[in-house]
N, C-alpha and C positions, 0 to 999 in steps of 0.2 A: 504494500500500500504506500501509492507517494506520498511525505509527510505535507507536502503544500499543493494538493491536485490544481487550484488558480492556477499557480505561481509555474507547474511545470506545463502545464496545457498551454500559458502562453508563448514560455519559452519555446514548446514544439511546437507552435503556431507560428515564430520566427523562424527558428530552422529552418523550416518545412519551404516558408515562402521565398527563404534564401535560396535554396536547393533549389526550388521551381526554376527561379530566375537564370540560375547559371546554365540548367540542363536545358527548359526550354526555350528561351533567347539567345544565351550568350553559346550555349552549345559546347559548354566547357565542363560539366560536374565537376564537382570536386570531391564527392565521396562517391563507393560505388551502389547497386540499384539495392543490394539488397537492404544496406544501411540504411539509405533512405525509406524501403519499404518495412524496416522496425521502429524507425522513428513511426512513420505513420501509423502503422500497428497500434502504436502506445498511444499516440492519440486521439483513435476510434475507439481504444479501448476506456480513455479517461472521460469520454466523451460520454461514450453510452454508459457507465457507470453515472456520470453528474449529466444529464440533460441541458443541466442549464447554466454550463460550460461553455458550450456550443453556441457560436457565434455566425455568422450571416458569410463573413470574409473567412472562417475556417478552409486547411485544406482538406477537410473533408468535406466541403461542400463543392468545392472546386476539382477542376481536372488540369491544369498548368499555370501558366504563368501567362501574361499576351504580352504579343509583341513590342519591341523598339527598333528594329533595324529600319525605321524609313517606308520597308513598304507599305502598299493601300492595305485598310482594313476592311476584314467582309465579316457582315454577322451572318450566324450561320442559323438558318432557315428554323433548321430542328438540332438542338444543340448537341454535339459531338460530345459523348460523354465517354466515361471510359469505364473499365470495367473491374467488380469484386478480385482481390487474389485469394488463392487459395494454395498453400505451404504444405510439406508433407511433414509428418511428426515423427522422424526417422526412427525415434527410440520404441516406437509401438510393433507390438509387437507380430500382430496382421494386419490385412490392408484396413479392414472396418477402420483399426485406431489410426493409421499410420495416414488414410484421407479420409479423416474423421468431417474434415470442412465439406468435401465431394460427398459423402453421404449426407448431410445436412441437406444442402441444394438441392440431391437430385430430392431426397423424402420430402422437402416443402414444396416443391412443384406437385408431386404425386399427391399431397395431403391439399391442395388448392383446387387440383382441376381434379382430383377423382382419377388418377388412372394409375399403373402401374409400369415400370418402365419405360418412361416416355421416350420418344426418340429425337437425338440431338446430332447436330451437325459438329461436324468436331474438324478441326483448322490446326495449325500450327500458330503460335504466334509470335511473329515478325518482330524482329529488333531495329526498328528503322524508325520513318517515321509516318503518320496519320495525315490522310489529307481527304479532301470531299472535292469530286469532277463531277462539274454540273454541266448539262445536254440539255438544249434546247431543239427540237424538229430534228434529232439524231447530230447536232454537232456541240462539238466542244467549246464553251463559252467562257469557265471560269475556272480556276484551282483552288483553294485553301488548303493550310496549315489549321490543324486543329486549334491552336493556340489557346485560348484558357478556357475552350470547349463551347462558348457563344461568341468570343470571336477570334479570328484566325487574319491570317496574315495572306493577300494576293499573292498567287506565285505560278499565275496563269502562264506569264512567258516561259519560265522555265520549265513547268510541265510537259507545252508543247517541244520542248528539246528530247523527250522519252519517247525513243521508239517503242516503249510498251504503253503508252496511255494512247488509248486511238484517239483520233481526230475527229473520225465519223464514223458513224454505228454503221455495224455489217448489217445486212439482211432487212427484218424489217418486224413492223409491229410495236416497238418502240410508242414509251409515252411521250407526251410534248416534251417534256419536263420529267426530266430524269437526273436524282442525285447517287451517284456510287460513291463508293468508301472505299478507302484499301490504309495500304501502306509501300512507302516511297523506300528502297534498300537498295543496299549496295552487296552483288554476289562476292563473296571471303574471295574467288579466285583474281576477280578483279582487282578488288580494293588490296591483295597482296602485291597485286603487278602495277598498281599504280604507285604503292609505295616504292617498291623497288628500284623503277623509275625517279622517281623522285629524292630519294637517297643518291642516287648515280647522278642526278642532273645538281646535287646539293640544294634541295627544295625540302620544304616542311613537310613532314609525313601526318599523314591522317592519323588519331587515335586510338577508332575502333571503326567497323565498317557503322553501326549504327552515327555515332558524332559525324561521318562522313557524309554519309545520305542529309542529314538535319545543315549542315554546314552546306553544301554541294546544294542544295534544292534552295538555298534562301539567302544564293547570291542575288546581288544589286545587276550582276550583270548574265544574262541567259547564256551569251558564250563561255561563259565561265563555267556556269552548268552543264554546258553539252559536252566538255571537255570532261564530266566524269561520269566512271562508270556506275550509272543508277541503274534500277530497274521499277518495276511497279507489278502490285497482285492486288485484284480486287476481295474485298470479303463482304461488304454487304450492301442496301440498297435504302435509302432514306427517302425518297422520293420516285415516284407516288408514296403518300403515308398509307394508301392500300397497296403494299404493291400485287394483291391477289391478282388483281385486274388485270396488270400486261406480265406477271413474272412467274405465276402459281402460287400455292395456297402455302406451300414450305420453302424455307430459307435455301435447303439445297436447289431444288427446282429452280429458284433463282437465280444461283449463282450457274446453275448448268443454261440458261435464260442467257446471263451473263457473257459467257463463253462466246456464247453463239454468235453476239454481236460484236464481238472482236475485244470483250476483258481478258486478261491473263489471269489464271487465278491457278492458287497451290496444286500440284498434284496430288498434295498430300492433304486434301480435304475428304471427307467422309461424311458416313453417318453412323453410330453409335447407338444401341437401346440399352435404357438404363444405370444404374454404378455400373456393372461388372461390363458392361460395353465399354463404357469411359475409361475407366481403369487399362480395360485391353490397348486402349487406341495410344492412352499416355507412357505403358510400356516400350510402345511398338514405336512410336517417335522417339521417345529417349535413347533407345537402342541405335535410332537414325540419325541422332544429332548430331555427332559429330563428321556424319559425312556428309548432310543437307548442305547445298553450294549457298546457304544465305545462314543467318546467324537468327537462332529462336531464345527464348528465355522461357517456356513455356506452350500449354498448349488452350486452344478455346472451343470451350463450352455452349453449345446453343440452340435452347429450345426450336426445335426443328417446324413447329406447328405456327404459323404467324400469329393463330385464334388464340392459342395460348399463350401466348408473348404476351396477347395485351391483356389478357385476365390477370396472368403475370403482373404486369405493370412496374412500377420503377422506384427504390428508396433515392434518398438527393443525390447522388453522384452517381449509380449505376445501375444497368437493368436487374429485374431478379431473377429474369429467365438467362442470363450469360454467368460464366465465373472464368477467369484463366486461371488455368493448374499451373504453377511456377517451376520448375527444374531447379536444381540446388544454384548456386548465385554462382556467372562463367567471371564473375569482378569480386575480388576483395582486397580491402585496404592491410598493408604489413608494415612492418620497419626493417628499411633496408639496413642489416649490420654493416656487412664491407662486400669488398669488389674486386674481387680477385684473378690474375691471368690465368688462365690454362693453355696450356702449348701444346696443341693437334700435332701427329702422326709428320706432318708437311712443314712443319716450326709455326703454323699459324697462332697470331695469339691474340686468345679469344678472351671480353673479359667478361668474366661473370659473377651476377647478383648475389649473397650469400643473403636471404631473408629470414625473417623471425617466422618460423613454417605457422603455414595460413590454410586453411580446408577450403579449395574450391574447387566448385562442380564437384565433388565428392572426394576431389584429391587434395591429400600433403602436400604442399610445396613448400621447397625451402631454398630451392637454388633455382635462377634465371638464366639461360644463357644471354647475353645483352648482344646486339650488332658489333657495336666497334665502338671506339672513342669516338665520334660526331655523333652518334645517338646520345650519347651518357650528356657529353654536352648541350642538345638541345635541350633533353630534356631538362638539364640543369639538374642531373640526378648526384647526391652528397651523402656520404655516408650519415646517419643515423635520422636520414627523412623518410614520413609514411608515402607509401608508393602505392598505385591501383594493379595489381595484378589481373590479367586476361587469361583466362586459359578456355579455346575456343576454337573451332575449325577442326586441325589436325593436330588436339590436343595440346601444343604445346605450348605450356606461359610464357608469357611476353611483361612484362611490365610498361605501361601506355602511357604514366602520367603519374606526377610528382603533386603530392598535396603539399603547396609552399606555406599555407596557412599555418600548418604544424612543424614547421622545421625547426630542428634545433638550432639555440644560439651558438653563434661559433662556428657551425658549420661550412666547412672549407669546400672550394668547388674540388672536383675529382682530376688528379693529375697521371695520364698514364706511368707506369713505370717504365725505367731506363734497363733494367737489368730484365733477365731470364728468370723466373723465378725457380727453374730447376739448374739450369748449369751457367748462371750467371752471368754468360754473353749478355751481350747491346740486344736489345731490341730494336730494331729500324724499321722505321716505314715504307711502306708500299709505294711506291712512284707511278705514275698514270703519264702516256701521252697525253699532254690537253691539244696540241693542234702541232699540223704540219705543211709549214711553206716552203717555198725553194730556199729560203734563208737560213733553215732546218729545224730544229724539232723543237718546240717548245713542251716542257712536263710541268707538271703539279704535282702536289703529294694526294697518296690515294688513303683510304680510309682503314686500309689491314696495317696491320703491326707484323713482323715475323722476328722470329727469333736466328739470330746470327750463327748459332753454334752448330750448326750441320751435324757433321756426324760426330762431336764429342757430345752432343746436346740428349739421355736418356729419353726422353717425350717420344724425339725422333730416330731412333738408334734402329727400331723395325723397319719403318720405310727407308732409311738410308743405309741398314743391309742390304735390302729386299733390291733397292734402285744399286747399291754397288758391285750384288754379284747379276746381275742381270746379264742378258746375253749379249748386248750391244754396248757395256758397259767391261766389267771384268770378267765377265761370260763364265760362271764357274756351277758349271752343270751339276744338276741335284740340291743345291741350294736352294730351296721353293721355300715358299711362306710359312709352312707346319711349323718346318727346324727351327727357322728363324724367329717365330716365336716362340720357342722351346727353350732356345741359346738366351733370348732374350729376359725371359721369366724363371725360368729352373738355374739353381746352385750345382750346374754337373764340373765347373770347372774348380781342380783345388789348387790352389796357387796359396806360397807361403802361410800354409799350416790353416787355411780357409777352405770352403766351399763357397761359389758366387757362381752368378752367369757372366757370361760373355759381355763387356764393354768397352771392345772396338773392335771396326773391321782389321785392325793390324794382329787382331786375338786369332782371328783366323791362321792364320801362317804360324802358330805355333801351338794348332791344335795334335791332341796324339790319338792314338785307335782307343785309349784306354779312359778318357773324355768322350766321345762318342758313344761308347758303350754306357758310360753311367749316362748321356744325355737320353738314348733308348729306353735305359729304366725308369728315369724319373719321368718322362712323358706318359709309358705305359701304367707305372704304378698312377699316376693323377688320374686317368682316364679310367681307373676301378677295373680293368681287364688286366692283368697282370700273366701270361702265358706262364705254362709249367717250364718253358724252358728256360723263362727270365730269372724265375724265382731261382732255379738250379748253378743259374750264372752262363749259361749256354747260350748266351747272346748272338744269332747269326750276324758276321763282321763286313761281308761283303760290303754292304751299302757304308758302309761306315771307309771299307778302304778306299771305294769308289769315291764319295767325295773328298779325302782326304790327296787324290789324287787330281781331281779338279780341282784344289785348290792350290797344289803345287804350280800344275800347269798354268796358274793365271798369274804366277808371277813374271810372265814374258811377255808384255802387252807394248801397246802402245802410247806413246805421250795422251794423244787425242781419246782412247778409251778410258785412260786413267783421272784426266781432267772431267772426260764426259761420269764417271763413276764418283766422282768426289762430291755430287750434286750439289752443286753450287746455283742456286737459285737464277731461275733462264737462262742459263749454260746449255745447250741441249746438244745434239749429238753435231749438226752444219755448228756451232760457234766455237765446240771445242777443237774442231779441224782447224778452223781459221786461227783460233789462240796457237795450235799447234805450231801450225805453218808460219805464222807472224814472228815468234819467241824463238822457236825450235829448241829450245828448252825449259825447265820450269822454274829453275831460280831467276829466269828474265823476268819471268811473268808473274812473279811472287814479288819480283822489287820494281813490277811497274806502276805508275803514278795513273790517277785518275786519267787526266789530260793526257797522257799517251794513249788509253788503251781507247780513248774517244776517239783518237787519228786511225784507230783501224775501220776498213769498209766493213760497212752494219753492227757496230758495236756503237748503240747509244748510251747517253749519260747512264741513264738508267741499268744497263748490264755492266757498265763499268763500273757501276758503284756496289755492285752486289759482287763484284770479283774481289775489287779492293777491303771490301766491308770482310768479306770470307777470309781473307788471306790476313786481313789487321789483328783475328782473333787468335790470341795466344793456342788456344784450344785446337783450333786447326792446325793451325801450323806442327803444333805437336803432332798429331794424327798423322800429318802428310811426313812427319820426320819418322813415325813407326812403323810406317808403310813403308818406307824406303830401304830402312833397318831390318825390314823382314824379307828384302831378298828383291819387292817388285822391281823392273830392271827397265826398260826402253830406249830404243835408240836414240839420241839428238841428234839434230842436223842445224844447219846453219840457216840463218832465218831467212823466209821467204816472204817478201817486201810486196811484192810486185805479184798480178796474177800472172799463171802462163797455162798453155796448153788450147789445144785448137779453139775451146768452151769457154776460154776466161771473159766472164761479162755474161756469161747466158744464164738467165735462168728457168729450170726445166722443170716440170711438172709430170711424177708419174703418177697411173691411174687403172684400177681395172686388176686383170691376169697375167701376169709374163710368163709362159709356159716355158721358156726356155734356157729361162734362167731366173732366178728371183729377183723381187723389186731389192733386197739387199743388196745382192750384187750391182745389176742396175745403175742403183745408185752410187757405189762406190768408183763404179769405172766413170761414170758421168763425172762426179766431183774430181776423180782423177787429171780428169782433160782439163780440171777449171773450169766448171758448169758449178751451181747452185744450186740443188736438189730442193725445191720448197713442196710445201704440203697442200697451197691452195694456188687457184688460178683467179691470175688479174690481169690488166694492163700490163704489168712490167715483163712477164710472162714472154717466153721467147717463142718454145715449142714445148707441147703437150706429149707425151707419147702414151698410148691408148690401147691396154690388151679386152680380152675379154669380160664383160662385167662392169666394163668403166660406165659411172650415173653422170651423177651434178656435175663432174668436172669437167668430163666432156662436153657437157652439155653450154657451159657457160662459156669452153674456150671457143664453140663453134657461135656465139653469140657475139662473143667477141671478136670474132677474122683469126684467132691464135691459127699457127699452123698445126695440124699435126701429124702425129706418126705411128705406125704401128709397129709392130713387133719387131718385123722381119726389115722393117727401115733401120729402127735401133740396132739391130743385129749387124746387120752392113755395115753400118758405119763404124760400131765398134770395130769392126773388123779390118778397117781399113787404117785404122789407126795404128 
């Protein structure tokens, strides 16, 4: 019991009006829906408790806030009301208790009109927002915004920007005077790819697909509107106030009336008899929620009978023949503790939310992954501020928005870190081409972070095996993914009076049979199949000598495979040739300068600063020294400045089948002559050559005039050489 019921009723009479104002004008919340719908709670419950409480301006008498953005205002004919919630009482323990609220509704319709089981139209409902399209002699006249449910906000022009709101009615039969209802939304798959866009172009990203639709439909300017991706679903008909007369006698009939004239309306509309109908329907969407292409909170409830609706009739703010069933809240408010890197497989580094775990939609959550550092900064996100968690779509929480209201004092904006926070390298940012003239390349910094430490860096020691024994790299056969994850996680190796795994590729070259054999065990003992012949120590060795031998063998490589193995972030297999060829050896190209390696052709700022960056780190540098120390060996040559060979300046595109030799070889004899082996076709594109199978590429060089060639042209010509 509240000790001052006056005294809190009017405070949640403030709240309540405050929240109206931000969500339905400014289009900003600042708490999320369910918080808002416990405040209200409390004050329908203080309400009907003291009668006389209960004030004229209450929000319970109201349905939003009205507008201030400037535009016209429409009153709205038959007031746009909104509708009963109904919460599930998770702790009960069947359904009776559990929509203890759902059985109440459906038994006071039954106990009013005399029937039993009645049948109701049942909808999903729509997290967007509410508008009324009014038709005159089958054409489109006017839009509204619900706005404080008598009156709303014109937003005629931008309606017409929605290829789903017709213009003019299909078919025919239609009254003079026709008012539908829906709701204005933006499909998850859109509103994800318009953010994305928007991130890449450095634009303000949306908050949720709902804020987006209410924001996007009630620009000042329609172009502004057609630029996003909305859509529109009809749900019901306000005009005729009979609509028996042109629509049938039930709300479905209506809406299948609807259709016909060219409304959109859910697919996922039905009809339902009685609780255990309802029930079944609210199952059966929850189960679909997460993969419906539009964003729901709930599902609605409604007297399928129009005769009964109006016996039905209405308390102040909602019919009694409708209720929406709410689904557990996809928003709740947490406190962000701190914000921590984590360093992906590839050195990416990702920062993420550590929150004070918060139960939405049914789940724990306690960790965010966040975009990058330009998100942490629009949002102006600071460690120990309450934040709105989303978790919606395909499942995964987002954090959307910073409550600044509640922000602690003191609180510092967030400053990414400089170091690794596993192996202590620099972290360095991602570089972007921003634009390219004849004057040459201009870059900007891009929005990833990566971590410097390659392969001394643990995070990344899988992928940078995995990329260093590869075949085009140090090519050491039998090396595949399993081991490597084996080496990387199991204690098989015992070095000075220890047991650990493997941590570096220069570990490989002084592995022995008798390491292999316990890596065998401890894989098999993890996997709970342990064979009789392991347990006995009768380990078969072949596989063990086998690679033990491919990895001898890979100490004889070349400069170019060795560089290409070091993965040096955009290093790929065409720049380590040319590093090759340019240096002709590796202490050149370890003690080159920025500003050299920029005077080589096609080595931009940007790959010279990920060479330099690589080679600055003490950590490397060591690796490349254990490597060297274990024996890996290459010939040097004296540098090559200048291209030569019949190819030098061409660049070639292969594509398709080479039956007669592989696209590996192929390519190595092409780059031989001084050709440029690239992966796509453009303008700069000299000749194509085109086996069996070849698609796009082909297709684009013959678009373009490219010349090309086939098999047995490439065959010739190598051969002539």
């Amino acid at each position: 019991m509240t000790a001052d019921p006056a005294r809190r009723a009017a405070q949640l009479r403030a709240e309540l009006a405050e929240h109206n104002y931000r969500y339905h004008v400014l289009d900003d919340p600042s708490i999320p829906d369910a918080d808002y719908d416990a405040l209200l709670r409390e004050l329908i419950a203080l309400e009907t408790e003291f009668p006389e409480l209960q004030t004229e301006d209450s929000p319970t008498m109201r349905v939003g806030a009205a507008g201030s953005r400037g535009l016209p205002e429409v009153i709205h004919d038959i007031p746009m009301l909104s509708l009963s919630n109904a919460f599930d009482d998770v702790s009960a323990e069947d359904d009776a208790g559990r929509y203890a609220e759902i059985v109440d509704f459906v038994r006071r319709i039954e106990t009013t009109l005399g029937i039993e089981a009645p049948e109701f139209s049942v909808e999903p409902k729509l997290d967007g927002l509410a508008i009324s399209l009014r038709y005159e002699d089958g054409a489109f006249v006017r839009g509204a915004t619900r706005g404080d449910g008598t009156k709303g906000e014109d937003v005629t022009a931008n309606l017409r920007t929605l290829k789903t709101v017709p213009l003019r009615l299909r078919g025919e039969g239609w009254p003079a005077q026709l008012e539908v209802r829906g709701e204005v939304y933006m499909p998850r798959a859109d509103f994800l790819a318009y953010n994305e866009r928007a991130r890449e172009n450095g634009e303000k990203t949306l908050a949720n697909p709902r804020n987006g639709a209410a924001g996007s439909l009630r620009q000042k300017n329609p172009q502004e509107t057609a630029r996003r991706p909305l859509a529109f679903y009809a749900y019901a008909v306000h005009l005729p106030a009979a609509p028996e007369q042109n629509l049938g006698e039930r709300h479905s009939a209506a809406l299948r009336q609807l259709r016909e004239w060219g409304f959109p309306i859910s697919p996922e509309v039905a009809t339902a008899r009685g609780f255990d109908g309802l029930i079944a329907y609210y199952k059966r969407i929850g189960e679909l929620r997460d993969s419906l292409p539009y964003d729901i909170d709930g599902v609605v409830y409604k007297l399928d009978d129009y005769a009964g609706q109006r016996r039905m009739g209405f308390v102040s703010r909602a019919p009694r023949w409708a209720i929406a069933h709410k689904y557990p809240a996809q928003e709740q408010a947490t406190e962000l503790l701190a914000i921590e890197i984590q360093i992906g497989r590839t050195g990416a580094a990702t920062p993420v939310a550590r929150l004070k775990p918060v139960q939405v939609a049914g789940v724990t959550v306690s960790n965010v992954t966040l975009h990058n550092a330009d998100q942490i900064a629009r949002l102006d996100m600071r460690i120990g501020d309450s934040v709105i968690v989303r978790r919606a779509g395909d499942v995964i929480p987002e954090i959307v928005k910073v409550i600044p209201e509640r922000r602690p004092q003191g609180a510092e904006p967030w400053q990414f870190p400089q170091e690794c926070p596993v192996c202590h390298s620099a972290l360095v940012r991602v570089q972007k081409v921003k634009k390219q003239t004849k004057a040459g390349i201009e870059y900007e910094e891009g929005v990833a972070w990566v971590c410097s430490g390659g392969l001394f860096c643990p995070a990344q020691r899988k992928e940078a095996l995995f990329h260093f024994a590869a075949r085009r790299a140090m090519d050491i056969e039998g090396l595949g993914g399993e081991i490597i994850d084996d080496m990387v996680e199991l204690p098989f190796l015992r070095r000075d009076g220890e047991a650990r795994p493997l941590q570096s590729p220069a570990e490989l070259y002084s592995l022995q049979l008798d390491d292999l054999t316990e890596l065998r065990r401890l894989s098999q003992e993890r996997a709970g199949n342990v064979p009789e012949t392991v347990k006995k120590g009768k380990v078969a060795t072949r596989w063990a000598e086998n690679l033990l031998e491919a990895i001898d063998r890979s100490r004889s490589t070349t400069l170019e495979r060795f560089l290409f193995a070091l993965g040096i972030r955009d290093v790929g297999e065409s720049t380590a040739k040319l590093l090759a060829r340019w240096f002709g050896g590796l202490d050149a190209l370890i003690a080159a300068t920025e500003a050299e390696l920029c005077q080589i052709p096609d080595v931009g700022v940007v790959v010279a600063r990920r060479i330099t960056t690589f080679f600055a780190e003490a950590h490397n540098r060591q690796v490349v020294a254990d490597l060297r120390a274990a024996g890996i060996r290459w010939t040097e040559s004296e540098p090559q400045r200048t291209s030569q060979g019949v190819l030098a300046g061409k660049t070639v595109v292969l594509t398709g089948t080479l039956e007669s030799m592989g696209r590996d070889e192929a390519k190595d004899r092409l780059e031989a002559l001084g050709a440029k082996v690239s992966g796509s076709v453009s303008k700069k594109t000299d000749f194509v050559v085109a086996g069996p199978g070849a698609g796009s590429k082909l297709e684009k060089a013959t678009e373009l005039g490219i010349e090309v060639w086939d098999e047995a042209q490439l065959v010739a010509f190598l051969a002539e050489q």
